[in-house]
N, C-alpha and C positions, 0 to 999 in steps of 0.2 A: 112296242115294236113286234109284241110276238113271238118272245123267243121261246127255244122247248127247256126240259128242265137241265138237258145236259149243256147245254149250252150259258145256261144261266150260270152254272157251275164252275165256267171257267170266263168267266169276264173278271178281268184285272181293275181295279180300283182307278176308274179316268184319274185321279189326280196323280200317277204316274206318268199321261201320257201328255199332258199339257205340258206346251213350249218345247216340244221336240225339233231340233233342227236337223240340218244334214250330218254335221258333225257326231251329235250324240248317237242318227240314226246309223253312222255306217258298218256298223258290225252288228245291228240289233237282226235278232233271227236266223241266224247263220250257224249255228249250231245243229249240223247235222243227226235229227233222231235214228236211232237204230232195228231196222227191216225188223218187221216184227211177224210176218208171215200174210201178212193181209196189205192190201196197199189202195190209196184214196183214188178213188177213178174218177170221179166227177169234177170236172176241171172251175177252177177259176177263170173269170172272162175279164179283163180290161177290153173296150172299143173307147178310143179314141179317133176326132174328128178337130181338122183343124184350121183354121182361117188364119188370111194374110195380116200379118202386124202394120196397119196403117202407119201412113209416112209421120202424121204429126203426133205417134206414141214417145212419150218422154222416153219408157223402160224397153230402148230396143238395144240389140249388140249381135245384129248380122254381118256377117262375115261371108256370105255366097250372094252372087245373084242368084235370085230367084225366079222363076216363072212357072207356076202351079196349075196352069188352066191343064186340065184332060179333055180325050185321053191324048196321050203322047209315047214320042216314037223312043224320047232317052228320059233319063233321071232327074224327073223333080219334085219339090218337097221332101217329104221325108223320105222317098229314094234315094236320096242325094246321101243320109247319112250310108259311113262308111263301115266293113266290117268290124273295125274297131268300137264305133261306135253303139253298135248293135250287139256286139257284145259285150259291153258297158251296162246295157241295157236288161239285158238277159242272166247277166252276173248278181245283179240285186233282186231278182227276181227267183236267184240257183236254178238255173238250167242253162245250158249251152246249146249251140247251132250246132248239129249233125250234117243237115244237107241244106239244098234248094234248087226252086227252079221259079223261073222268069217268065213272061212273057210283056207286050205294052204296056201292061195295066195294071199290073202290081208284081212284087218279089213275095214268095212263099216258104215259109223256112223250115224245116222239121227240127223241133227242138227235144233234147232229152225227154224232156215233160211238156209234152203236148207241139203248140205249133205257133207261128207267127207268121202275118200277113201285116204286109207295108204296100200303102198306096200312097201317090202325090200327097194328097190330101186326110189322109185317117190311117189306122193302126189296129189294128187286133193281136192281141197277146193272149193266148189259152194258158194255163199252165195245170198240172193237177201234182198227186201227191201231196207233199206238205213242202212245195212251193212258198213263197212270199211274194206273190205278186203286186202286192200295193206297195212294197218299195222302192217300186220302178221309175213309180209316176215323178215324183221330181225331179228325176235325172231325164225322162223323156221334155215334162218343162225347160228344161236348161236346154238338151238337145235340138226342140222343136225352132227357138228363139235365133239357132245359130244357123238357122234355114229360112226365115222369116216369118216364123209363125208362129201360133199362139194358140193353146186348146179353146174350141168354140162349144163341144157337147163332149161329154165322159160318161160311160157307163160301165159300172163293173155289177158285175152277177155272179150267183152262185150256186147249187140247190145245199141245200143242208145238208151236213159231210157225216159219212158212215161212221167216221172213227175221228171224232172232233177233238179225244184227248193227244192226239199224233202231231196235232198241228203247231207251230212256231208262229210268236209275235211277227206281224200283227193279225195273223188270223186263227186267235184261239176261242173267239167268237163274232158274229156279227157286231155287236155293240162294241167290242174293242175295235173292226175296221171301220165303225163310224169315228170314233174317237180319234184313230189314226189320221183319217182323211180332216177332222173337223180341227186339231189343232197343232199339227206340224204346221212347223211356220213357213216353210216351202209352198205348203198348198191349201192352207183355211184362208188363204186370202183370195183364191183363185178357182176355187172348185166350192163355191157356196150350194150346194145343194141337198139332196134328201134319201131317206132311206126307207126300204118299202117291202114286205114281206108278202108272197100271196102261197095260198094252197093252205092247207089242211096243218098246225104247231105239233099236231099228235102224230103225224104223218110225213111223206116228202115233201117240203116246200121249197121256195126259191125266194133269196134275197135278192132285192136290185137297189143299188144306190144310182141316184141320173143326179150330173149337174148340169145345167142347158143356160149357155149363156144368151147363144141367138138357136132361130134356127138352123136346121141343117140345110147344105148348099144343094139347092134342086139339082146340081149338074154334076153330085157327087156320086161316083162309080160303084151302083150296084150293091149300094150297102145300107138300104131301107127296110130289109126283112132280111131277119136271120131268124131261122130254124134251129133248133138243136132237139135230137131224141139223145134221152139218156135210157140204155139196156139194163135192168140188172139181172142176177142166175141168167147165163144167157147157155143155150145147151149144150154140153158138154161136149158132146159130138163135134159141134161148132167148135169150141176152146179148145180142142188139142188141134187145131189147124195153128195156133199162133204160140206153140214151142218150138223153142232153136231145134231140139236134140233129135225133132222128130221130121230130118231134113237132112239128106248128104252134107258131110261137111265138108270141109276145103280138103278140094284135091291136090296132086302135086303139082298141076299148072296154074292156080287159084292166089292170088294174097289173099290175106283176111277181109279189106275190104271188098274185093270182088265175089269173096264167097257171101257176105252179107248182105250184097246187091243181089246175088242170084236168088238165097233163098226170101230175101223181102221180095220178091218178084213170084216165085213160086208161092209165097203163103197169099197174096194177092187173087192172085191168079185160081187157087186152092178154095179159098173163102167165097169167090163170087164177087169180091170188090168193085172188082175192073169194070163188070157190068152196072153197076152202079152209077159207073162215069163214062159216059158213053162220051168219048170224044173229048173226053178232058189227059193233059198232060197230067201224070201221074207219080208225084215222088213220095215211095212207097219207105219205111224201116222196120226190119225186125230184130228186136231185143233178147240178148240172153239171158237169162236160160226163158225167159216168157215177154209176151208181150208184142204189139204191135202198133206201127203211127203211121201215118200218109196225109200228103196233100197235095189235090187236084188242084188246078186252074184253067179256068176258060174262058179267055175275053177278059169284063169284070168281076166275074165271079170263081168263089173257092167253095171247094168240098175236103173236109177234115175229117177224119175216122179217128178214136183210139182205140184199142182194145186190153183190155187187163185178161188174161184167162185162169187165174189162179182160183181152184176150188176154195168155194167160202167168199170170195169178194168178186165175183167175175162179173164184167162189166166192157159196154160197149157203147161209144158217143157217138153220133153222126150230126155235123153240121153244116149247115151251107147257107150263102146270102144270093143263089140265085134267084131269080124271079120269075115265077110261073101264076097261072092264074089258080091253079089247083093244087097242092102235094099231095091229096093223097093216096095217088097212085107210087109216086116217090116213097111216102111215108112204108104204104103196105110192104113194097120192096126189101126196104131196108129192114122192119122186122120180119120178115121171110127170110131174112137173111142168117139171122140173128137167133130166134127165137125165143128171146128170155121169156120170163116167165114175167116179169109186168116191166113199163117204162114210161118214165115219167118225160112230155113233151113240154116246151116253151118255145115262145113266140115275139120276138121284138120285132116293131115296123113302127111305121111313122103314118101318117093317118092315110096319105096319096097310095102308102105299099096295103093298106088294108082293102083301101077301096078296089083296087086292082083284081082282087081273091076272091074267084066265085065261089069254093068254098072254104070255111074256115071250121076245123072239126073243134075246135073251143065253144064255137058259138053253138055246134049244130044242136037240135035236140039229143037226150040222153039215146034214145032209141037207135037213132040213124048216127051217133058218134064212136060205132063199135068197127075195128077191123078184123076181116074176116082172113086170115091168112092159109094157105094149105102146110101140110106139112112136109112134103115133098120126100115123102118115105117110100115110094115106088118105086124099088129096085129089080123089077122085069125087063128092065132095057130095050122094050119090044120085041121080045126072041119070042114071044107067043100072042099075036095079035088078038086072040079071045082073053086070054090071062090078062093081057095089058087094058085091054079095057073094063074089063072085071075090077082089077086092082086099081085102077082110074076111079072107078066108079063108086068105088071103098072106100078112097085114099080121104085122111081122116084130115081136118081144119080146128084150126087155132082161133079161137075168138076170146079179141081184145074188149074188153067194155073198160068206159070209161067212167072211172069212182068218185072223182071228183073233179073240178076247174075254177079258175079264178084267173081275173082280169083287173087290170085298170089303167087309167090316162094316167102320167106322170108328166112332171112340168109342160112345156108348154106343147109338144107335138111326138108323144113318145106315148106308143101302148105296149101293154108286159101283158102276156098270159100264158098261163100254167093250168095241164093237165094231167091228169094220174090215168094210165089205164094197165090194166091188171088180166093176166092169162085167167079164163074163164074153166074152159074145161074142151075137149078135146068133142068135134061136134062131127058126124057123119052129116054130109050134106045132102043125101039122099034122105034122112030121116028128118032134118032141120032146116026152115029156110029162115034165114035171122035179117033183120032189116041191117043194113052196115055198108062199109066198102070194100068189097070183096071184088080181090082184081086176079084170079087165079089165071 
């Protein structure tokens, strides 16, 4: 499988995890670890995707009519589930719903740890820190059933976690959440499928487990590429936009939570986010004493942000499942925004969202898969039009090169790819002209 050495270090003995049921599972992992000063940024991914339970299935127990065609103007499929339900869902997983916001096409939910998106037809659940996101999924199976349906494609991802001894059953290694998923008896009957490592075991990699029962439904809402950059050391300068303390607090016409709506609005607005979402509904939170989460929607598509800004683990994710024919004007943006010092990108689509992509910096050559980003350190504001373009002319760029990538087909219409790109060194663009995509 791949795995590195610290991880090999903490796989549990499979013959603990065979014949796990709901019962045995419902308290396993819930044992909150204690803040240790550093905190896991790189979130755990479930996508779920789900098809109508045919009328002549023996194992049905619907309780709602159903009608799942999109898009639509009210709630159905898994829209239909209720907040209770949803946080039923979220509870096995340890995190809660914060906010949300709506629109036709799916509900979008800010969760303590990270975020969730609910459409008719499929499910994303992010979670980070030391989350237990895979012990959701059997409760989401039970869920799905009492709406009429049934999971059709699952994929959970991951990249390889900073601080892997932090973690709680079942994710204290990859090979222990294959075992999870391969012999709880909830779900090795139901989720037959495989596990897949790409990228660099000495370095950042990404695990992907796919189970594909059929294909994906061609008429399913904008969710055949998803994007995610992961930031890490992201600059400092940047990171102190996403502390509470460094923000008016509530005044005396204020409750708490309208002081936490103003200043998530202000650290948004502060960071450059909003430009990021041109046009998208925007439900923004910020965290005390640190920290930041948001989620855009538009149409069928989301945009997800987190930010960790704690020196020593700082860290910033950006994902979205819109569809464009190019990101990487997108891409450049976002680390311009950002600026860490390297970030590791992935790439899930289905073969119709690859072909769509005129470019795909996975594939490009090594030369031409560099971004050139400026640093936007030009603080003359224009009050001296010869200075201002003097310092224009100066102003120093970031170049991304890319160290490594790796790709592959998984079951039957699913591609994964993963690449590493690493802060180079600080480049005058009057002295250097670098082949890349430089969108200043």
């Amino acid at each position: 499988m791949g795995l590195n050495s610290t991880e090999q270090q903490n796989l549990n003995p499979p013959t603990t995890l065979y014949g796990y049921d709901d019962d045995e599972d419902l308290h396993s992992g819930e044992i909150d670890r204690p803040y240790n000063g550093v905190f896991e940024g790189p979130e755990k991914t479930l996508e779920v995707f789900f098809r109508p339970i045919h009328e002549d299935t023996d194992d049905v127990d619907v309780d709602v009519d159903v009608d799942v065609d999109v898009p639509l103007d009210g709630k159905r499929g898994m829209r239909q589930l209720g907040r209770p339900e949803l946080d039923r869902i979220c509870r096995r997983a340890r995190c809660t719903i914060l906010s949300s916001v709506s629109n036709q096409y799916l509900d979008a939910y800010v969760l303590s740890e990270s975020s969730l998106f609910v459409y008719p037809r499929s499910l994303v659940l992010k979670t980070c820190g030391t989350t237990t996101l895979l012990r959701c999924v059997a409760t989401l199976i039970e869920l799905s059933k009492r709406v009429g349906l049934e999971i059709d494609w699952l994929g959970y991802s991951r990249k390889n976690f900073t601080f892997p001894w932090d973690q709680a059953f079942p994710h204290e290694s990859f090979h222990q959440e294959l075992e999870y998923l391969s012999s709880h008896r909830s779900l090795s009957q139901r989720l037959d499928g495989n596990g897949y490592t790409l990228g660099p075991v000495t370095g950042d990699h990404w695990f992907v487990f796919v189970a594909d029962h059929t294909r994906r439904f061609s008429n399913t809402q904008d969710t055949d590429r998803v994007l995610n950059i992961m930031m890490f050391d992201i600059d400092q300068d940047v990171a102190q936009n996403f502390y509470f303390d460094h923000y008016e607090g509530k005044t005396d016409d204020e409750s708490e939570d309208d002081a936490t709506r103003r200043i998530s609005s202000e650290q948004t607005k502060k960071a450059g986010i909003d430009i990021l979402c041109p046009g998208y509904s925007i439900d923004p939170r910020a965290f005390e004493p640190c920290g930041y989460s948001m989620n855009a929607i538009l149409f069928g598509s989301y945009i997800t942000m987190h930010i960790t800004p704690e020196d020593g683990s700082s860290y910033a994710s950006f994902e979205t499942n819109q569809q464009v024919a190019s990101y990487n004007s997108l891409i450049n943006n976002v680390v311009r925004t950002f600026r860490p010092k390297r970030f590791v990108m992935t790439l899930m689509a289905d073969e119709d969202g690859l072909k769509q992509m005129k470019h795909v910096p996975f594939t490009a050559p090594a030369s031409e898969a560099q971004f050139i980003v400026p640093t936007g350190n030009n603080n003359n504001n224009g009050k001296d039009k010869h200075k201002h373009k003097d310092a224009k002319q100066m102003q120093m760029q970031m170049r991304y090169k890319r160290s490594s990538v790796a790709s592959i087909a998984v079951e039957d219409d699913c591609h994964c790819m993963m690449g590493n790109w690493t802060l180079q060194e600080d480049t005058n663009p009057r002295k250097e002209k670098i082949r890349g995509y430089s969108f200043a």
